[in-house]
C-alpha positions in Angstrom: 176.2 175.5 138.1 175.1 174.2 141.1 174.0 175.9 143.8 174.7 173.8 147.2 176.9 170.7 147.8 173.5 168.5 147.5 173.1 169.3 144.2 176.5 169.1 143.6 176.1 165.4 144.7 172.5 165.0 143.1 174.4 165.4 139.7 177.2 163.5 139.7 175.3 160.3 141.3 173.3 157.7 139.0 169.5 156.7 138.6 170.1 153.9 141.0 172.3 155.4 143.4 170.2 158.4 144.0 167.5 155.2 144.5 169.4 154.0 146.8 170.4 157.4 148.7 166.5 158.2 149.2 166.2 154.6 150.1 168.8 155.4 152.9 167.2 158.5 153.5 163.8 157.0 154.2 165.4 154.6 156.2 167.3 157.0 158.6 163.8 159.2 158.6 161.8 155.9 160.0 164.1 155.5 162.5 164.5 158.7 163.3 160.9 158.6 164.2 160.9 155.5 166.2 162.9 152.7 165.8 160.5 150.8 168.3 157.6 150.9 166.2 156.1 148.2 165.1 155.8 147.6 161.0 159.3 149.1 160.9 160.0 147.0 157.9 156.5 147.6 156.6 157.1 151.4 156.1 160.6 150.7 155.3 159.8 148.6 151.9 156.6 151.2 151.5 158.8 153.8 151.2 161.8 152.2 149.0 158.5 151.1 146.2 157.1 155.0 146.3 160.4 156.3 146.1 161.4 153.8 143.4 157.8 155.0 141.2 159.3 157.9 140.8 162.1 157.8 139.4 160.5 154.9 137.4 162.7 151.5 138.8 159.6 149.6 138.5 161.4 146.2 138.7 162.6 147.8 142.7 159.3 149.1 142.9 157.9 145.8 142.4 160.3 144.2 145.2 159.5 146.0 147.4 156.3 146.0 147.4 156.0 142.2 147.1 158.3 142.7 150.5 155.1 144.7 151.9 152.5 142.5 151.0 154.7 139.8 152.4 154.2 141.3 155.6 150.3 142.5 155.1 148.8 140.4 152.6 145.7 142.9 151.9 147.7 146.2 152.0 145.4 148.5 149.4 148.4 150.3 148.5 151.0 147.6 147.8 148.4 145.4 146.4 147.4 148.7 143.8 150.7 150.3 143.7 152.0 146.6 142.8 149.5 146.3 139.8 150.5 149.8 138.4 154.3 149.3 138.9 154.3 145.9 136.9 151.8 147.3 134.4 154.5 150.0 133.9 157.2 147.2 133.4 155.3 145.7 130.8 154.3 142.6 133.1 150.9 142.2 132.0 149.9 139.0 133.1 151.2 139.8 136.4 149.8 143.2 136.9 146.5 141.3 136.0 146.7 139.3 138.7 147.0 141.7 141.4 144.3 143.7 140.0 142.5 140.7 140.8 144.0 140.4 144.5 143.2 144.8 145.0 140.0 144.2 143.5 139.1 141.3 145.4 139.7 143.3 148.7 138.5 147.0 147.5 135.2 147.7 145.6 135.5 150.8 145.6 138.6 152.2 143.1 136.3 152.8 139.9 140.0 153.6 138.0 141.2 149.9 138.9 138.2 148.2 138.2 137.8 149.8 134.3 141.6 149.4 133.7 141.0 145.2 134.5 138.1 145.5 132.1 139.4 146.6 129.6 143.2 144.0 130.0 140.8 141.0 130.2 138.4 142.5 127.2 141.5 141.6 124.9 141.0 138.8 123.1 143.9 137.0 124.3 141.9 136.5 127.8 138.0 135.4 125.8 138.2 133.0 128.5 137.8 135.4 130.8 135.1 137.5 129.6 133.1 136.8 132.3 135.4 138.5 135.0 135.8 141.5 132.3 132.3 142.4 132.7 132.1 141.8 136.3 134.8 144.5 136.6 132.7 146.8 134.1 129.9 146.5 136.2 132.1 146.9 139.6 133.8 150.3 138.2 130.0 152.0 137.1 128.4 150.9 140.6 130.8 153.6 141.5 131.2 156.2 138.6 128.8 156.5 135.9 131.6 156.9 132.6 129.5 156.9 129.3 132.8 155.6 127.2 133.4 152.6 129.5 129.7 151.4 130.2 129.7 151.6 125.8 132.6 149.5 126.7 130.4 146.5 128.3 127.6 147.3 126.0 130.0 146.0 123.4 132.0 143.2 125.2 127.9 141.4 126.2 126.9 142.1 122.2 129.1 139.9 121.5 127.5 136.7 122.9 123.4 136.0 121.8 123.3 134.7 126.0 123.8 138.2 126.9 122.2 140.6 124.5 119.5 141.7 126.9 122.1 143.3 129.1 123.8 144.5 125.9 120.3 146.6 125.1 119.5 147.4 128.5 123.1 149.4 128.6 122.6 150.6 125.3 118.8 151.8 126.3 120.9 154.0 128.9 123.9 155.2 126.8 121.1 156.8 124.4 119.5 158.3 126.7 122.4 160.0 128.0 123.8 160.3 124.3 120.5 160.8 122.3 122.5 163.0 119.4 124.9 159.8 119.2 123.8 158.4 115.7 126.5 155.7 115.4 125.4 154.6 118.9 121.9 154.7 117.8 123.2 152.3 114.7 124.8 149.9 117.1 121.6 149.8 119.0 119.2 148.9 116.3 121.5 146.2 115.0 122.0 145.0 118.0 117.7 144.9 118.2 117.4 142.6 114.6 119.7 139.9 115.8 116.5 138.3 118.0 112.8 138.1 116.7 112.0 138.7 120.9 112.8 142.2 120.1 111.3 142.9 116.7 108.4 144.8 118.0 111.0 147.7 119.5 113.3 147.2 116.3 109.8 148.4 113.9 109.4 151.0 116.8 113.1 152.3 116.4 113.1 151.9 112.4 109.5 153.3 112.2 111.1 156.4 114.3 113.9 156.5 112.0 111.8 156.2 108.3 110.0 159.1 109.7 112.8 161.1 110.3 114.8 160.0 106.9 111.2 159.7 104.3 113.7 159.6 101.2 116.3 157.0 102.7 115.7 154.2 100.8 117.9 151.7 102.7 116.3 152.8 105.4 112.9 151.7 104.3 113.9 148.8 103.0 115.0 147.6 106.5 111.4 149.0 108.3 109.6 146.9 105.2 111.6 143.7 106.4 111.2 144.3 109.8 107.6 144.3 109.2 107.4 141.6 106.9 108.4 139.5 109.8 105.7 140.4 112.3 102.5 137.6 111.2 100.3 141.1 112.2 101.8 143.5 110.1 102.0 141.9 106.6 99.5 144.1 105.1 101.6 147.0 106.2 104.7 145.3 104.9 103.2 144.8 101.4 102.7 148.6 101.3 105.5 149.3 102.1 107.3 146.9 99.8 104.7 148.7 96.8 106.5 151.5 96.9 109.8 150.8 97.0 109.5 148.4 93.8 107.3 151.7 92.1 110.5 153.4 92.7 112.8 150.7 91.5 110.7 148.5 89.1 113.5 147.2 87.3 115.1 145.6 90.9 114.8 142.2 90.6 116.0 141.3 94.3 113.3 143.7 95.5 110.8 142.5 93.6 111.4 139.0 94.9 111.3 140.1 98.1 108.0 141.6 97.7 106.8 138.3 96.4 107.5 136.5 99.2 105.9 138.8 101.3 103.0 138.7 98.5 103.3 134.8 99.8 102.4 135.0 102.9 99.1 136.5 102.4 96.6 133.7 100.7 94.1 136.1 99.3 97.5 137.5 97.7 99.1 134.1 96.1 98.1 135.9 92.5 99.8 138.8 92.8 102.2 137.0 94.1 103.0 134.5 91.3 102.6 137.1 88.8 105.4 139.2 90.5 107.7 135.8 90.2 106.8 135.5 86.7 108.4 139.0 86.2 111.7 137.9 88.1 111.7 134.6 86.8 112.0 136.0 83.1 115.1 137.7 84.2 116.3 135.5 87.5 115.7 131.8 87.6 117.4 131.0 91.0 116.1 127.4 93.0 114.4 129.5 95.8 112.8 131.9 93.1 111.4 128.6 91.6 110.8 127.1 94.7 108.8 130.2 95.6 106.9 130.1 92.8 106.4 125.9 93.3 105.1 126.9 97.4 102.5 129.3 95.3 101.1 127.0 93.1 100.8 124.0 95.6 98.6 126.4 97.7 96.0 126.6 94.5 94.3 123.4 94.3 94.0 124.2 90.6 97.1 124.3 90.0 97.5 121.0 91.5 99.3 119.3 88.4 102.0 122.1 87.7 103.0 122.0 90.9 104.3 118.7 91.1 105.8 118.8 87.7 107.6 122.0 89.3 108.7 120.0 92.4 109.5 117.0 90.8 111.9 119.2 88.7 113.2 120.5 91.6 114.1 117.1 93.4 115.8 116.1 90.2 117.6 119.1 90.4 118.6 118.7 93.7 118.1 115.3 95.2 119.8 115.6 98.3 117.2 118.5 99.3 115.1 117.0 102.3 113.2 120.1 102.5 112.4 120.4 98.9 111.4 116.7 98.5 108.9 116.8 101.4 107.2 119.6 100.0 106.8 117.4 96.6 105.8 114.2 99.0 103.0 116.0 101.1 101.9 117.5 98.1 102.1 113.7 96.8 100.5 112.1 100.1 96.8 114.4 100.2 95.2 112.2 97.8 94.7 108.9 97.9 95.7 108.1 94.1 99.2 109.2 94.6 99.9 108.5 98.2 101.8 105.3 96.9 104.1 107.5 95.3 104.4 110.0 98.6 105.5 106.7 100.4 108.3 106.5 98.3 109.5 110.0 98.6 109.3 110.0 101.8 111.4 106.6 102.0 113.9 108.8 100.2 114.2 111.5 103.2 114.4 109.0 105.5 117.2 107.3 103.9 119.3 110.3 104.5 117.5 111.3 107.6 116.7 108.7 109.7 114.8 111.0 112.3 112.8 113.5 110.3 109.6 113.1 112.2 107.8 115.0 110.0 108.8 112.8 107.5 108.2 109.6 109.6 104.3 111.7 110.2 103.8 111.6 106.7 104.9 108.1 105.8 102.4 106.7 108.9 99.4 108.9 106.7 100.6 107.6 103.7 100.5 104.0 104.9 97.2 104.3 106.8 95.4 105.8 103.4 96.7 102.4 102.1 95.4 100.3 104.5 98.8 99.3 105.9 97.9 100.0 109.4 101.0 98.2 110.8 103.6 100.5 109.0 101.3 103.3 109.8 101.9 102.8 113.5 105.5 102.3 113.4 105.9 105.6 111.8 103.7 107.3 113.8 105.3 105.8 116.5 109.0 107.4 115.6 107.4 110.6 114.5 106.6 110.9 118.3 110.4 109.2 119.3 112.0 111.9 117.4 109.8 115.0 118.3 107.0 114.9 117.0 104.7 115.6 120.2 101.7 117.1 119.1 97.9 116.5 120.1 96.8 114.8 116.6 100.0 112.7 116.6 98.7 111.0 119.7 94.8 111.0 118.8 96.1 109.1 115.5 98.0 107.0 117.2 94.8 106.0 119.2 93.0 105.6 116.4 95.5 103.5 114.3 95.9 100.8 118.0 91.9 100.8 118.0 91.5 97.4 118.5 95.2 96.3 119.3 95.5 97.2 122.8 96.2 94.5 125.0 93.9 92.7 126.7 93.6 90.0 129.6 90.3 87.8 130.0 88.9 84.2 130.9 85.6 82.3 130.0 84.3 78.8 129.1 83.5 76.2 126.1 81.0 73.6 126.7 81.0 70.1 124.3 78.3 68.4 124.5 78.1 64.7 122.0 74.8 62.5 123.6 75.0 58.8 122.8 75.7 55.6 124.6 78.7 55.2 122.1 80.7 58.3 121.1 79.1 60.4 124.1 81.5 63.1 125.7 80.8 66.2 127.4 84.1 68.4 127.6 84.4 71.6 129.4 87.1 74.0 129.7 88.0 77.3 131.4 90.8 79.4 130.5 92.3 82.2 131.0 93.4 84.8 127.8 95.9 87.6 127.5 96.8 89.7 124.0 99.4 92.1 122.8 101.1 93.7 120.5 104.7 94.0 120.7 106.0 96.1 118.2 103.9 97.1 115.0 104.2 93.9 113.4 104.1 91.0 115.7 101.2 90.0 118.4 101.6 87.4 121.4 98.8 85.5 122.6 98.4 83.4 125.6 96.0 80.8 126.7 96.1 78.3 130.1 93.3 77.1 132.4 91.6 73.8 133.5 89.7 71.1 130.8 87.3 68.1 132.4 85.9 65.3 129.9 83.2 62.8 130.9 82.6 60.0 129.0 80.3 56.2 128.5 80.5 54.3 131.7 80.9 57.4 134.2 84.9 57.8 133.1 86.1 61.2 133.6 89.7 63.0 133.0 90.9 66.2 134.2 93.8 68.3 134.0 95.6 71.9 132.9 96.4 72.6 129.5 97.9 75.8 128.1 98.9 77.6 124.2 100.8 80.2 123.0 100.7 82.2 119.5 102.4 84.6 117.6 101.1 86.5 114.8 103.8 88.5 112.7 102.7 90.6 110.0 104.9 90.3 106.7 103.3 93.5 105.3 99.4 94.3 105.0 99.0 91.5 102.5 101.2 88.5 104.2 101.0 87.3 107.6 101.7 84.6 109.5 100.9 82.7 112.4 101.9 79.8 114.8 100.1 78.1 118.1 101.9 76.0 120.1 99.8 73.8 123.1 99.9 71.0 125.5 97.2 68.9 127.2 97.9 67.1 130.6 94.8 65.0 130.0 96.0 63.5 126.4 99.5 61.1 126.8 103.0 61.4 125.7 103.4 63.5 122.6 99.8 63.1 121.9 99.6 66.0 124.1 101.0 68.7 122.1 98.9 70.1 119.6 100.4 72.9 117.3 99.4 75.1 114.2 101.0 77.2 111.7 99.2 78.9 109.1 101.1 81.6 105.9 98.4 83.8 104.7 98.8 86.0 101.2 95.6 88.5 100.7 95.2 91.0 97.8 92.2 93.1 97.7 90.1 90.5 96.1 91.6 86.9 97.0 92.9 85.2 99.6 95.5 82.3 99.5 96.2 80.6 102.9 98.5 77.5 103.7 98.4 75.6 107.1 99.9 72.9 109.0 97.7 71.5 112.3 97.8 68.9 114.4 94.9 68.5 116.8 93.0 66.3 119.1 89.6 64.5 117.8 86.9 64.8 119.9 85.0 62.4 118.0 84.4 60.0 121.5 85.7 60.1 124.6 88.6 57.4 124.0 89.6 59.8 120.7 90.0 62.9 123.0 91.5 61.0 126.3 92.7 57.6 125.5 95.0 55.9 127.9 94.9 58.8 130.2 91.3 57.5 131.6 92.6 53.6 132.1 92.2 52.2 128.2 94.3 50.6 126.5 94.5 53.1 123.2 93.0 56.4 121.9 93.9 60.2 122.1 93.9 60.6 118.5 95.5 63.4 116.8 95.1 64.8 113.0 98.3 66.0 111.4 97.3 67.8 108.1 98.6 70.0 105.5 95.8 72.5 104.4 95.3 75.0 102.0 92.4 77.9 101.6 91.7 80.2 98.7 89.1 82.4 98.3 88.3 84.6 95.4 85.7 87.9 95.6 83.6 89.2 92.9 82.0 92.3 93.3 78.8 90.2 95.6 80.3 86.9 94.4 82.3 85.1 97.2 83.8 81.4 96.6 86.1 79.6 98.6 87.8 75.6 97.9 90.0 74.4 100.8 91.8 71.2 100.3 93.6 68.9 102.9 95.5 65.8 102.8 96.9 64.7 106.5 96.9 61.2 109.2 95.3 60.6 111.5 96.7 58.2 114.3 97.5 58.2 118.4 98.5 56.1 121.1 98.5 52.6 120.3 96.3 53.4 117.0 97.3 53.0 113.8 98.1 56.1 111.6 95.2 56.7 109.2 94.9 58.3 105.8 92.6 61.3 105.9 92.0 63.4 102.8 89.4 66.3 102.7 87.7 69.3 100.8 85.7 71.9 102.1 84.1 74.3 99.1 81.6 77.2 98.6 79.9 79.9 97.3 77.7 82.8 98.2 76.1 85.8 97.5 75.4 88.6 99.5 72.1 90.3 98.7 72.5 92.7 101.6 75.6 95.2 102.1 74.2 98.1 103.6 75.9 98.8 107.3 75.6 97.5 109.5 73.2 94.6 108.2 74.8 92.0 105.3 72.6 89.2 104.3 73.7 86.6 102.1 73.0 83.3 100.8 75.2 80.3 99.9 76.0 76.9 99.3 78.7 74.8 100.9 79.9 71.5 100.6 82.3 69.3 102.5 84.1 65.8 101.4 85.9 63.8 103.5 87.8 60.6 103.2 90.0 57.7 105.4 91.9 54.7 104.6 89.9 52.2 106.8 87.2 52.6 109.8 89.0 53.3 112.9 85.3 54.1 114.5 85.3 51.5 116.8 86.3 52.5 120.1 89.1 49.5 119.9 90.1 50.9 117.1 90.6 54.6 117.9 87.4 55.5 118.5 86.8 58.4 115.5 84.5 58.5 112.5 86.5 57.5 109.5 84.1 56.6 107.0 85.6 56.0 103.3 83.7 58.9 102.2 81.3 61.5 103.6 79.7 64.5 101.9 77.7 66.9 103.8 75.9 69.6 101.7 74.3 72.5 103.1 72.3 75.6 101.6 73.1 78.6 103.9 71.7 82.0 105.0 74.2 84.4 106.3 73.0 87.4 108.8 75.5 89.5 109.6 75.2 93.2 112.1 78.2 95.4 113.1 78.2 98.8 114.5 81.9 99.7 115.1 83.4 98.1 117.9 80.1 97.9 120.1 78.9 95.0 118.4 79.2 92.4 115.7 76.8 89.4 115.1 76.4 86.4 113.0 74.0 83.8 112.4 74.9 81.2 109.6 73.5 77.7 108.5 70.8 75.4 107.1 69.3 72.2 106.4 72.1 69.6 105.3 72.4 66.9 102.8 74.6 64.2 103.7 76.0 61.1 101.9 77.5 58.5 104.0 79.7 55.5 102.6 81.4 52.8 104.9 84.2 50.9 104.0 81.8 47.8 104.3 80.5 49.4 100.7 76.9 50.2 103.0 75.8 54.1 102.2 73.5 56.2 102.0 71.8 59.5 102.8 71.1 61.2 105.8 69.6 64.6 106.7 71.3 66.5 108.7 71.7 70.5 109.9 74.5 73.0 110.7 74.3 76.3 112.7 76.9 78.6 113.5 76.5 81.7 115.8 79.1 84.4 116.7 78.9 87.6 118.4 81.0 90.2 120.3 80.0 92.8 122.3 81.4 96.0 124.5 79.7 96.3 127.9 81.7 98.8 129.2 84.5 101.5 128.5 87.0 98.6 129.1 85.2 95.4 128.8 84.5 93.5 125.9 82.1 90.1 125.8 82.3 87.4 123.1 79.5 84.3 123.0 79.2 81.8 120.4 77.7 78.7 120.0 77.5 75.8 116.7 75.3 72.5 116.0 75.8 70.1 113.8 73.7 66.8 113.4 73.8 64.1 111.0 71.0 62.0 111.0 69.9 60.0 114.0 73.6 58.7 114.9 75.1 62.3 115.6 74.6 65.1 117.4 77.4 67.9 118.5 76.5 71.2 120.3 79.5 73.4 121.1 79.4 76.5 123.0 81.5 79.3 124.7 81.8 82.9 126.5 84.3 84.9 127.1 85.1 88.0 129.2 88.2 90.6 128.2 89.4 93.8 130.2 90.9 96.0 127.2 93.7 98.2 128.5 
């Protein structure tokens, strides 16, 4: 029964309405203690949300104090009590969010800070992980709670970015828990999932064997451990002993102790005879491919271990790793590096930026002699990664003598005679380079002067370029395109291209050239000095083969053109240049060798008067000359030759008047390197037939390597 007429009217009123009397209540309190006072509504929606927490109207309690913080935006107990009342209401998005406004403004309420942790350590809020431990870490600066600081330990285990915070707050958790063995667990798993903290996992697992000698899970995971530390093999091997002397019929164990076995090379016996014991029962790919690594690591066993990895790429083709085991195996000898080429052409097909693969086809193709394939591999093994010191020094050593160079010199021609006298010289300037693997650009320009009978002269520029692209290392091919300013009309352009097939005993060459004869100085200049015809050119087809045996060399080059120029007649010219010689000599860096050559020419009529063109064009000529060769080379520093002899020469006009004529040709060549960077080059020829001709020809040049 009640007792009084206020609990009389307690009872008979509702949840809301006895809300809503306190709420009056309050209200007549407040004012009853000042109506002037400022924050009168303040206090007045403070006291309706407290009230309302009570008797559990969260949804009024959330009004009003949304009402407060509409008046004081960092109240600390609206913005808490706000949080709480719509957590309460099952608002949990929204009591999230003004954890985060409490929290934002007060550091300090440990309770708060763990309760937001653990909301935003759902997985429904991942995306806000960050924040979660943030919160963590704001809730322990201020009270040290062993089941919520477990709490972040777990939440920064699960990302690899943040498992040294994970283990620095599971160091501390074991020191405050150290009987805790399924904390202990978590910590040493958490230690194997990163090989920068293998030395404290052996520690912890070494600690734990010692404690648990008969576990033998235990073991097996301290005999792992060590297997992966380079410096503890030997201990790992031990280890491994006795577990498989406990359990020698385990065939996964004893595979594992193989492999281990594997790494040690004074150990590759033991360890193929323990995969012969798994293999009888357990034939897996690895197990063979285990058992493949072994073999390839016995030079002996050379054979079976390509017909092993040869199995194994049949087995499974699309295996990169596999198949470059099988083609470096392949590419360290010589005899088989052809096929290496071609499995590592397979790799590439699928992977198109395997630099080690790329590596081993530019080895492969240097131990072939194909130094241009060399280089572009080599070239993409570094483009794709490859960036170590003996890529580079190779790469050096395969552009030895490729690098691009810039130079100038002179060539001085010197014809006496009253007649067909000329004296040419010319300057240029030179560049070189390589533009990809395959294909060099050469440049030439400058300034040429001529002097002729009767003190005529002509001057003027002149300039050539050339490619040279390189089908493979056995075809080539090249083209020069020039122009004289001194030479008239199209007579000024001279061009060649030249197709050149070698093998490692023969040579087959095919050219096309058109050049200027410099037989006389009408010939060379022609209308360009104030006569009336001249600058001849020769357009010919050519062809050279040359054949080796062992000392033997022979050569026959055949050519069939005209000959014709400005205001000249075209001409018929037919020729044949042919020899043979032996080398006596072929110990570095001296070759001596001795020859014989002969040279044929022909022309349709005499164009050797200098109204007539000016060149000799006798109907036949045959010059025959017994050479010496000497030859010296030491590397790159220098190279020297000196060829020639006496010569032997029939002459036959078209008047039917012949004869023969002595006569002698010298050549001399040589290349030097003065300096780090600079490289020289000389050479110099004679030829003279008779009393009626004599031609000296000489030149220097001067080339910065870069």
């Amino acid at each position: 029964m009640p007792t009084s007429p206020h609990e009389a009217l307690t009872l008979t009123l509702s949840q809301r309405e006895r809300g809503r009397v306190l709420s009056v209540l309050a209200l007549l309190f407040t004012l009853a203690a000042g109506p002037a006072r400022a924050g009168l509504s303040e206090q007045w929606y403070l006291f309706r949300a407290r009230s309302n927490m009570e008797i559990r109207n969260y949804k009024a309690a959330i009004e009003a104090y949304r009402k407060v913080l509409e008046e004081n935006p960092s109240h600390r107990e609206a913005l808490r009590g706000l949080g709480v009342a719509c957590e309460a209401n099952g608002q949990t998005d929204e009591a999230i969010a003004a954890y985060d406004r409490f929290l934002s403004h007060h550091h300090d309420d440990a309770e708060i800070a763990f309760k937001q942790a653990r909301f935003l350590g759902w997985s429904r809020y991942a995306y806000r992980r960050d924040d979660a431990i943030a919160y963590y870490r704001m809730g322990l600066a201020r009270k040290d709670v062993p089941e919520e600081r477990h709490a972040l330990a777990k939440l920064l285990a699960r990302d690899k970015a943040t498992l040294d915070e994970a283990l620095a707050e599971y160091r501390i958790l074991v020191r405050q828990r150290p009987r805790d063995r399924a904390l202990q667990e978590e910590y040493r798993k958490l230690l194997l999932w990163d090989a920068r903290h293998l030395a404290e996992a052996i520690d912890e697992y070494a600690r734990l064997s010692a404690e648990h000698p008969g576990d033998r899970a235990i073991s097996l995971q301290y005999a792992r451990l060590l297997a992966q530390d380079p410096g503890r093999t030997g201990d790992a091997i031990e280890r491994y002993r006795k577990l498989v002397e406990g359990s020698p019929k385990d065939g996964a164990l004893r595979l594992e102790y193989a492999r281990v076995l594997a790494r040690d090379p004074g150990r590759s016996a033991e360890a193929r005879e323990e995969l012969q014991r798994v293999m009888g029962s357990r034939s897996d790919f690895q197990t063979r491919l285990l058992y493949a690594d072994l073999l390839a690591a016995d030079e002996s066993q050379r054979d079976e271990a390509l017909a092993r990895y040869a199995s194994l790429v049949e087995e499974q083709p699309k295996n990169g790793a596999v198949r470059m085991k099988y083609a470096r195996m392949l590419g360290a000898r010589k005899d088989s590096s052809d096929a290496a080429i071609a499995q590592y052409q397979r790799v590439l097909a699928n992977e198109p930026k395997n630099a080690a693969a790329h590596e081993g086809l530019a080895r492969a193709y240097a131990w072939n002699g194909n130094a241009d394939r060399a280089l572009q591999h080599n070239q993409l093994a570094l483009r794709h990664g490859g960036q170590r010191a003996d890529l580079r020094e190779f790469e050096e050593n395969l552009e030895s003598g490729r690098e691009p160079r810039a130079g100038g010199g002179f060539s001085l021609l010197v014809q006496p005679g009253d007649y067909f006298g000329l004296v040419g010289l010319r300057i240029p300037a030179r560049g070189r380079m390589d533009v990809s693997p395959f294909v060099t650009l050469s440049a030439e320009a400058g300034f040429e002067s001529y002097w002729g009978p009767q003190s005529r002269t002509a001057a003027g520029a002149f300039f050539s370029v050339g490619s040279e692209v390189r089908v493979s290392p056995t075809q080539r091919g090249r083209l020069e395109l020039g122009y004289h300013t001194v030479r008239p009309g199209a007579e000024a352009l001279r061009a060649r291209a030249e197709f050149e097939q070698r093998g490692e005993d023969h040579v087959v060459r095919g050219r096309f050239e058109r050049e200027p004869r410099s037989d006389s100085f009408r010939a060379m200049v022609g209308p360009g000095a104030g006569l009336g015809a001249g600058a001849v050119s020769t357009n010919a087809l050519g062809l050279h083969v040359e054949k080796q045996w062992g000392p033997w060399r022979a050569w026959a080059a055949p050519l069939a053109g005209l000959v014709g120029g400005a205001g000249v007649p075209v001409n018929l010219q037919l020729g044949l240049d042919a020899a043979a010689e032996l080398a006596f000599v072929t110990s570095a860096p001296w070759r001596l060798a001795v020859g014989y050559e002969a040279t044929l020419s022909h022309y349709g009529f005499d164009a050797s008067a200098l109204d007539a063109g000016g060149y000799f064009s006798p109907a036949l000529h045959l010059v025959q000359t017994p050479r010496l060769t000497v030859q010296r080379a030491v590397e790159r520093s220098l190279s020297v030759e000196l060829s020639g002899g006496p010569s032997l020469q029939y002459q036959l006009l078209h008047t039917g008047a012949g004869g023969f004529l002595p006569g002698a040709q010298v050549r001399f060549s040589g290349s030097f390197v003065l300096a780090d960077r600079l490289e020289a080059g000389v050479g110099a020829s004679l030829s003279r037939m008779g009393d009626a001709y004599l031609r000296f020809d000489a030149g220097c040049s001067l080339s910065h390597v870069f």
